[in-house]
N, C-alpha and C positions, 0 to 999 in steps of 0.2 A: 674408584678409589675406595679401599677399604675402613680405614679411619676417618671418623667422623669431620665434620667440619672444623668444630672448636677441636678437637684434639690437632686437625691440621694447621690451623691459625696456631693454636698452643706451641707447636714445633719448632714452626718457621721463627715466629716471635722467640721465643726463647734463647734458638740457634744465635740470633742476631743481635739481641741486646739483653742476653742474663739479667733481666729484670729481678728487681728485688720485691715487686708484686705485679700480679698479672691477672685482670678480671674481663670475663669474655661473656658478653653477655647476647643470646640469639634472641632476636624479636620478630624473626623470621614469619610467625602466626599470625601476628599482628599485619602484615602486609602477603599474608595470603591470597591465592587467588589476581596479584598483579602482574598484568602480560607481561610490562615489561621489563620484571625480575628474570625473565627467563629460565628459572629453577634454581636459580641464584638465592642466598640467605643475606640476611641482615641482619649486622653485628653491631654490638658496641664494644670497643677496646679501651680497656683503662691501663695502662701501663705507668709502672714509676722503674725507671733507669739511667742510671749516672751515665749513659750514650747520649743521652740528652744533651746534656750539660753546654753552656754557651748555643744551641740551637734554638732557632725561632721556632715559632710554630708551622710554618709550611714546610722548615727544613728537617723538622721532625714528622710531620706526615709525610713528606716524601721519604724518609727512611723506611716508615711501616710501608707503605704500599712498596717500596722495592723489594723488602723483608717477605710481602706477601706475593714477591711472582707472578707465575701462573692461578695461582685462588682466585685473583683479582677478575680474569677471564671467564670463568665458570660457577665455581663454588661460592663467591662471594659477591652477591649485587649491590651493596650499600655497606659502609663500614665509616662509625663513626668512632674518633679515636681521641683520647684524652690520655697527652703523654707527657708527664711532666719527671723532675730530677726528682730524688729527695728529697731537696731540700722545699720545693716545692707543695710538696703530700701534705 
């Protein structure tokens, strides 16, 4: 794939919930060197989107990870996500 990782998270996420901020942060360095990332990165997502709204918390981690596809498989080995409404922020 030719676009970067955060540019692909950036996509998909955006695609999905027109967030009204979006902060993606790799700490991939930080767990450098572990087998079993398997070449996989590690992200943090902060997300604020009125898709949220009336969703719990695991029913809004299961949107981002559906949102994230196939990344989930390869390009993404750990992804921790902070996804609240506005009114929340």
């Amino acid at each position: 794939m030719s676009a970067s990782r955060i540019e692909q998270i950036r996509s998909r996420i955006e695609t999905a919930f027109a967030p009204i901020s979006l902060e993606i942060i790799d700490e991939s360095h930080k767990h450098a060197g572990h087998a079993s990332a398997k070449g996989g990165g590690h992200f943090i997502v902060q997300i604020v989107s009125d898709a949220f709204a009336d969703k719990s918390t695991i029913q809004r981690h299961r949107m981002v990870y559906e949102a994230m596809g196939e990344l989930m498989q390869h390009e993404v080995h750990a992804l921790s996500i902070q996804a609240k409404t506005p009114q929340e922020s």
